[in-house]
KEROVEX-571162 format. One record per residue (C-alpha): residue number from 1; residue in three letters; x, y, z. Coordinates in pm, 1 decimal. Layout:
// residues N
<num = NUM&residu = ALA&px = X&py = Y&pz = Z>
...
END
This chain:
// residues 191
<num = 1&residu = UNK&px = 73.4&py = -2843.9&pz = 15827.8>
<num = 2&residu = UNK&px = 208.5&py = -3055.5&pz = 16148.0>
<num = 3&residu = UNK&px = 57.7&py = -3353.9&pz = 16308.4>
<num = 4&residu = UNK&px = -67.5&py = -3137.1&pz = 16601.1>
<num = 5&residu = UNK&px = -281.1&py = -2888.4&pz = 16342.7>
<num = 6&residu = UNK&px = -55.7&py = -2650.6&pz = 16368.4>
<num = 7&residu = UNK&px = 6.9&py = -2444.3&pz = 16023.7>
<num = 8&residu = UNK&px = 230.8&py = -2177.8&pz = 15964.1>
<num = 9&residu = UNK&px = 158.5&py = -1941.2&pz = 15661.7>
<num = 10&residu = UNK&px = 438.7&py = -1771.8&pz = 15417.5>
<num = 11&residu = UNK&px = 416.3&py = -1432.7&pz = 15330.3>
<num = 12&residu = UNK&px = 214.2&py = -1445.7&pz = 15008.1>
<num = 13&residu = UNK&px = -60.3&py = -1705.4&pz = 15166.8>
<num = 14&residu = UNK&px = -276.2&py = -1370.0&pz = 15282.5>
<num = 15&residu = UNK&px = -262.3&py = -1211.3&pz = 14972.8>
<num = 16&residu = UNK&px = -308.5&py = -1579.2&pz = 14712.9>
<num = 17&residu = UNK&px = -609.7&py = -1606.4&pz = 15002.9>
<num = 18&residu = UNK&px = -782.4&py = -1292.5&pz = 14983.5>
<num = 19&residu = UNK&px = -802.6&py = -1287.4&pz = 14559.2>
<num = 20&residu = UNK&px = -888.1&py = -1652.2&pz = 14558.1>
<num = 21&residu = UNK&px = -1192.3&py = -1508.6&pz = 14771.6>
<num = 22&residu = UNK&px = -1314.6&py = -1285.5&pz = 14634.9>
<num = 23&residu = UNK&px = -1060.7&py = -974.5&pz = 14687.2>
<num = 24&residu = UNK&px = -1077.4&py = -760.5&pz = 14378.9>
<num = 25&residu = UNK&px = -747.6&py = -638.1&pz = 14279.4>
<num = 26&residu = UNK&px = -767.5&py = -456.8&pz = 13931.9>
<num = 27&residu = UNK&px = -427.8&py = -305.1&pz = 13928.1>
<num = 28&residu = UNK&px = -270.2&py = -630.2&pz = 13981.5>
<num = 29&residu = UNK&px = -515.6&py = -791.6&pz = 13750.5>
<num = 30&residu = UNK&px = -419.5&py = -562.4&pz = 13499.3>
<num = 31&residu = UNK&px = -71.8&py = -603.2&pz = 13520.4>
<num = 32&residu = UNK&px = -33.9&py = -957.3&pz = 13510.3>
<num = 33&residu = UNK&px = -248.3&py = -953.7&pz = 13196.6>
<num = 34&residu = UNK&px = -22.3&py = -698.5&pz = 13061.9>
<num = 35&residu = UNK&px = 272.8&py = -909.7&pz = 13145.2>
<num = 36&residu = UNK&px = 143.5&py = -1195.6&pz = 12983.5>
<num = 37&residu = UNK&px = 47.7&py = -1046.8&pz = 12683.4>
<num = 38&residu = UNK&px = 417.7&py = -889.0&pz = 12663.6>
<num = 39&residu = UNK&px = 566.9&py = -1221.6&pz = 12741.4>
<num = 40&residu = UNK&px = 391.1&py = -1353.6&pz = 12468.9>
<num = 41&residu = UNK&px = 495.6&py = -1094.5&pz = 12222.4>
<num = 42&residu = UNK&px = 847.2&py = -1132.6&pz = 12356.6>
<num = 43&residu = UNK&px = 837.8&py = -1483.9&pz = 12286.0>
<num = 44&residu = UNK&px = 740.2&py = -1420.3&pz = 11904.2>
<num = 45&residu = UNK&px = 999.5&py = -1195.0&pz = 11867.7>
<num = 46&residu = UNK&px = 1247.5&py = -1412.4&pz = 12017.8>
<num = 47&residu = UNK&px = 1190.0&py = -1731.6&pz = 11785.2>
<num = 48&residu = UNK&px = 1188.5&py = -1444.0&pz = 11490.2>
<num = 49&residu = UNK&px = 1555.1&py = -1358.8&pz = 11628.1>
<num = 50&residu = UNK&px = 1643.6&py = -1692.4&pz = 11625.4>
<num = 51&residu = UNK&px = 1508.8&py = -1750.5&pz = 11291.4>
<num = 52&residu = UNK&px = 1699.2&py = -1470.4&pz = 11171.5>
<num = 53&residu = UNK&px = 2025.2&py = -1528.4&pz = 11319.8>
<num = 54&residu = UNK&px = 1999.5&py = -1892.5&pz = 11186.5>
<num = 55&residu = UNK&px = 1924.2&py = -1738.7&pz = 10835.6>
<num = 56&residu = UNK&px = 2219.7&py = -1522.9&pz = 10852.4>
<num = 57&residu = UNK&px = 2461.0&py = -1840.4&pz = 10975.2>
<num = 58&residu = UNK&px = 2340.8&py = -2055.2&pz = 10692.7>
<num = 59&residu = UNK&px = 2410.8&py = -1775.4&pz = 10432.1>
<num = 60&residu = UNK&px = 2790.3&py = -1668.1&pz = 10546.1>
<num = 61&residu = UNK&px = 2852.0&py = -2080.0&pz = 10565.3>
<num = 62&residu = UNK&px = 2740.1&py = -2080.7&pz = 10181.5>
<num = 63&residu = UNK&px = 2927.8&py = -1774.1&pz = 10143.3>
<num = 64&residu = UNK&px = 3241.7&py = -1958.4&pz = 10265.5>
<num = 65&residu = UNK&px = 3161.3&py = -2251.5&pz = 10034.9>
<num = 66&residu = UNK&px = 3145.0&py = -2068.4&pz = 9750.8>
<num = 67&residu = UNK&px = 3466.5&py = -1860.7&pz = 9792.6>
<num = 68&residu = UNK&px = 3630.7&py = -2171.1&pz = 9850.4>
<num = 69&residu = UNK&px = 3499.3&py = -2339.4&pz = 9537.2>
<num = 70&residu = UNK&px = 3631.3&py = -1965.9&pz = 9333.7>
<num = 71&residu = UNK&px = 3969.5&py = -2043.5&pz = 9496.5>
<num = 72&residu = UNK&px = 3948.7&py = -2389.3&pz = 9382.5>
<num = 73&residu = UNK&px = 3898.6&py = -2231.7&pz = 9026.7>
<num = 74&residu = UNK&px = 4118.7&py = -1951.1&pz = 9074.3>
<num = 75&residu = UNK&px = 4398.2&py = -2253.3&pz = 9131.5>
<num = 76&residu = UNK&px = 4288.7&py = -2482.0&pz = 8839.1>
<num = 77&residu = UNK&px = 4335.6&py = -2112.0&pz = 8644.5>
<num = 78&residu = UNK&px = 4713.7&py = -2110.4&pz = 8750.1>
<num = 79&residu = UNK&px = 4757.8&py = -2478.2&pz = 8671.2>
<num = 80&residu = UNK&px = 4637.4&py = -2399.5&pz = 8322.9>
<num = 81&residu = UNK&px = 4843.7&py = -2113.3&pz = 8282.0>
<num = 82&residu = UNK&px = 5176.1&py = -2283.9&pz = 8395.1>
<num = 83&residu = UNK&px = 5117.1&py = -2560.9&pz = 8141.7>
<num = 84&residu = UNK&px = 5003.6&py = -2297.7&pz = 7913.4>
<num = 85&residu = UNK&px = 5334.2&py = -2154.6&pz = 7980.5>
<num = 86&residu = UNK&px = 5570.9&py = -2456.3&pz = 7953.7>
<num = 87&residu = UNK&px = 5407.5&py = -2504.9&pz = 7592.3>
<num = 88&residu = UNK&px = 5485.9&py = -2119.0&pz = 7529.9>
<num = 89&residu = UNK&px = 5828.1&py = -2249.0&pz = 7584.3>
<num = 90&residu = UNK&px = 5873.3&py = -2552.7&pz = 7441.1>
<num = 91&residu = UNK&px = 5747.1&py = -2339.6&pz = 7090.8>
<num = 92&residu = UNK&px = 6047.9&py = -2185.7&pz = 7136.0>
<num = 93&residu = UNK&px = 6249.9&py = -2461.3&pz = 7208.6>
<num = 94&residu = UNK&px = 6096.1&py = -2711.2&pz = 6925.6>
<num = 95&residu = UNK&px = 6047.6&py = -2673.2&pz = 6545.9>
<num = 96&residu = UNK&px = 5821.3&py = -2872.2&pz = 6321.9>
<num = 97&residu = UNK&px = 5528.0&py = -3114.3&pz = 6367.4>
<num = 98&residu = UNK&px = 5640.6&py = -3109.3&pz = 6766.3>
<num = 99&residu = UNK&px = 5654.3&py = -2725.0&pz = 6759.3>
<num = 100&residu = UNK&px = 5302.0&py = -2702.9&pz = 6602.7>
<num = 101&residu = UNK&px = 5156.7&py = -2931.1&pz = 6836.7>
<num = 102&residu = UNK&px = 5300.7&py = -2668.4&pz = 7131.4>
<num = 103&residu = UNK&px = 5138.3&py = -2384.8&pz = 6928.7>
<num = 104&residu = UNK&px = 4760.4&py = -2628.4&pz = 6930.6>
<num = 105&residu = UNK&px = 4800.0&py = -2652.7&pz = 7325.3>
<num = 106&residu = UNK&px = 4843.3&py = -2288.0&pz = 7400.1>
<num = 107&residu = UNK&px = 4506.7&py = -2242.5&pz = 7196.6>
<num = 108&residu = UNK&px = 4351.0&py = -2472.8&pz = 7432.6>
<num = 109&residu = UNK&px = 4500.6&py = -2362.3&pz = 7731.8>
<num = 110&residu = UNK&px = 4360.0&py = -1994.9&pz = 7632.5>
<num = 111&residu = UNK&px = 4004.9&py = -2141.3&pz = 7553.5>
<num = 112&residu = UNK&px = 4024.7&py = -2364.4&pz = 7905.2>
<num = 113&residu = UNK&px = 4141.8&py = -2066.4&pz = 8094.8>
<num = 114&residu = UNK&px = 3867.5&py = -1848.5&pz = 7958.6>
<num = 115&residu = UNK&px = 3589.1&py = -2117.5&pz = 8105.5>
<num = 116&residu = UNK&px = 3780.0&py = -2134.7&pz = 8387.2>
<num = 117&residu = UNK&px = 3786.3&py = -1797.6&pz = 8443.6>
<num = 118&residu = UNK&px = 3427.1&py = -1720.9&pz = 8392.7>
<num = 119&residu = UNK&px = 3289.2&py = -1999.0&pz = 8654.7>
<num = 120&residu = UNK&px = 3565.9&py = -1860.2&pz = 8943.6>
<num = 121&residu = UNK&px = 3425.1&py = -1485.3&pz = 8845.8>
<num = 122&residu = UNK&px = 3044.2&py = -1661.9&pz = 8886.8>
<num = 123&residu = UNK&px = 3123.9&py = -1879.9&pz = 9246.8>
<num = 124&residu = UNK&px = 3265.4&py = -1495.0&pz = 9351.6>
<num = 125&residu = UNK&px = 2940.4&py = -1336.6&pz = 9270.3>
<num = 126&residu = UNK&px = 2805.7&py = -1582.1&pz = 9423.7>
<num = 127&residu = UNK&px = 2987.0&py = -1594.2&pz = 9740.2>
<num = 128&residu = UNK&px = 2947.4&py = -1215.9&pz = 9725.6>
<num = 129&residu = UNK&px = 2533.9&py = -1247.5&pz = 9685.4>
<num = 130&residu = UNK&px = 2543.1&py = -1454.4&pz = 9987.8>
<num = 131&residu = UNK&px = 2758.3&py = -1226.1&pz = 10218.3>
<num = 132&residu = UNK&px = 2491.1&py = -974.7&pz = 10139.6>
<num = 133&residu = UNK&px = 2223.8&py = -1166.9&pz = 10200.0>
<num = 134&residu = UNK&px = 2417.3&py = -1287.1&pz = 10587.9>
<num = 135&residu = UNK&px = 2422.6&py = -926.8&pz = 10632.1>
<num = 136&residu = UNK&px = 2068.5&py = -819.3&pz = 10539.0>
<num = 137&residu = UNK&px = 1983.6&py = -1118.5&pz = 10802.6>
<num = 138&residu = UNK&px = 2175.1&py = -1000.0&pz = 11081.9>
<num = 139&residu = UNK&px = 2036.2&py = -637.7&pz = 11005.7>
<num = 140&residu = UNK&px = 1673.4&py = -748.7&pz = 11084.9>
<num = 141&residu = UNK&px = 1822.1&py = -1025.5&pz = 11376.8>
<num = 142&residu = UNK&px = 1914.7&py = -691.9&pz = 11560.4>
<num = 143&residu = UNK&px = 1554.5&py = -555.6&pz = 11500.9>
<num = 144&residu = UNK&px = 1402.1&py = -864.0&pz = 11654.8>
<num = 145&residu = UNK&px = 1705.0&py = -850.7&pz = 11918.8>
<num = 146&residu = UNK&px = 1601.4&py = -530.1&pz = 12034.1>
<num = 147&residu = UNK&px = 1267.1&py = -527.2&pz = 12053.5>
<num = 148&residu = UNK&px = 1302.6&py = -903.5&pz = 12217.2>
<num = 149&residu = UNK&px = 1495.7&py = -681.3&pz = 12484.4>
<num = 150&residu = UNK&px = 1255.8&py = -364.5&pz = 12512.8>
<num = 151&residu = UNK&px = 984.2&py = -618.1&pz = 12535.1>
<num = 152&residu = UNK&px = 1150.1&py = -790.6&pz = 12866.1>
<num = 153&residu = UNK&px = 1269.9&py = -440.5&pz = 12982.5>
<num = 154&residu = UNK&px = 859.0&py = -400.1&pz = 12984.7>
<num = 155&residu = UNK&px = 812.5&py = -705.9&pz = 13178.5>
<num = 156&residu = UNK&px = 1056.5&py = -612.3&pz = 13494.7>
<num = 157&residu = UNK&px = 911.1&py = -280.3&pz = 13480.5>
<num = 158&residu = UNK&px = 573.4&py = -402.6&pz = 13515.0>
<num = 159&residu = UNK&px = 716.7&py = -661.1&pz = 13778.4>
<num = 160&residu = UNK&px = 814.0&py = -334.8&pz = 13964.1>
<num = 161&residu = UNK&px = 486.3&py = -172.2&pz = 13909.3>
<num = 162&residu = UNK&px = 286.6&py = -442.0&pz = 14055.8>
<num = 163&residu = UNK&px = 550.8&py = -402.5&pz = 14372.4>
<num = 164&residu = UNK&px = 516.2&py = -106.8&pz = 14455.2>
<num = 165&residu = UNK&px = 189.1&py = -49.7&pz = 14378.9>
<num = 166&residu = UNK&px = 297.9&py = 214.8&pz = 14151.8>
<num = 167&residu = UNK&px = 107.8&py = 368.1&pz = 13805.1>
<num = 168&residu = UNK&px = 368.8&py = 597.9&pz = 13701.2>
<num = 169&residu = UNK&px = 615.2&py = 283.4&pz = 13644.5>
<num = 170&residu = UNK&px = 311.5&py = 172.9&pz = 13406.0>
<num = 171&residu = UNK&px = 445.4&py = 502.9&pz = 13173.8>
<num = 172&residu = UNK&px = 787.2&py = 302.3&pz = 13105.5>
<num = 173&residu = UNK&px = 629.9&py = -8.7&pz = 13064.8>
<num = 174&residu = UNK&px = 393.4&py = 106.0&pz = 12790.1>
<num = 175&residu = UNK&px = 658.9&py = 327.9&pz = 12642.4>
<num = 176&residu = UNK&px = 949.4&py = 43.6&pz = 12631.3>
<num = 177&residu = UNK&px = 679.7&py = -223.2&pz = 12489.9>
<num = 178&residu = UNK&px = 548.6&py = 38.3&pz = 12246.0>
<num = 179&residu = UNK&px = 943.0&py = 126.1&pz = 12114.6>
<num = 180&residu = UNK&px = 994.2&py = -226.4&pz = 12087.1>
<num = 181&residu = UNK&px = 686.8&py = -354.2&pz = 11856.1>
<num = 182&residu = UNK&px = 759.2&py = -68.6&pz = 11677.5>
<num = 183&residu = UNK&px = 1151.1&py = -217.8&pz = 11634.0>
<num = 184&residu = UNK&px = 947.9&py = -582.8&pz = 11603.4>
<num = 185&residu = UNK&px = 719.8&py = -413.5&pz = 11330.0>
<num = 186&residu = UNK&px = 1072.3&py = -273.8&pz = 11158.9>
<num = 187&residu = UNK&px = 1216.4&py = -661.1&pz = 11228.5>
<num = 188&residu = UNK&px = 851.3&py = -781.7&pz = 11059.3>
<num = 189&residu = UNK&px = 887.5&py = -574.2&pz = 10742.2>
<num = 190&residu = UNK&px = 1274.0&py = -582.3&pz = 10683.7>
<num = 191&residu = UNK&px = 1312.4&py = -239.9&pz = 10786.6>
END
């Protein structure tokens, strides 16, 4: 408004006017609660997507962690068998008390191997259980993921719908946001 009294209304004045005043609108009414409610929804969905996609990050990183503590043990493993192989050697090379004490270090070697060998097998497993689990993750991240998207799919359809004033767009926003809490649902119950 001016100085003078002079006021110049936008576009959507009339129409925020007439409902504020009683003007009863019930498709637009509808919609809008319809929208909400799907934004809503979306919104759930989302932070379950997130959620998920977090879950599956933290699993591959312990994944990673793992494989690189097996290759640590897979290394320690060669180590052992190199000296276990110098002492093979040096029974060759030695006779006696010296020779004999060659012979006791290959024993050990084979015994320190063995352990060695058994905790690199269980960080594999390990690393193995948590690449599943990364994967199981993502699987139900792209559940959320596409119902999040069906969901706002739903939203600019009903956006349209309360446009143009048409019902029939109302058909593809119930069917989109029905396909996607189904998908949610799927998400909900790691389907």
């Amino acid at each position: 408004m001016s100085e003078h009294g002079f006021h110049v209304h936008g576009p959507h004045d009339h129409a925020v006017e007439h409902a504020a005043h009683g003007g009863d609108d019930g498709f637009a009414s509808k919609v809008a609660v319809l929208t909400a409610v799907l934004s809503t929804v979306g919104a759930l969905f989302s932070y379950e997507g997130g959620h998920t996609q977090n879950g599956a990050l933290l699993y591959k990183n312990e994944a990673a962690i793992q494989k690189t503590a097996a290759s640590n043990q897979w290394n320690y493993y060669q180590a052992k068998s190199n000296k276990q192989n110098l002492a093979e050697l040096s029974v060759s090379l030695t006779t006696g008390a010296e020779r004999e004490k060659y012979v006791q270090a290959i024993e050990r070697y084979k015994q320190e191997k063995a352990d060695i060998k058994a905790a690199a097998e269980k960080l594999e497993d390990a690393a193995k259980e948590a690449d599943h689990e990364s994967e199981a993750e993502m699987h139900i991240h792209g559940r959320w993921a596409l119902a999040t998207t069906l969901l706002q799919i739903s939203i600019a359809l009903s956006a349209i719908a309360l446009l143009t004033r048409k019902n029939w767009l109302l058909l593809g926003v119930y069917g989109a946001s029905g396909i996607g809490c189904v998908i949610g649902a799927m998400g909900f119950l790691h389907l």
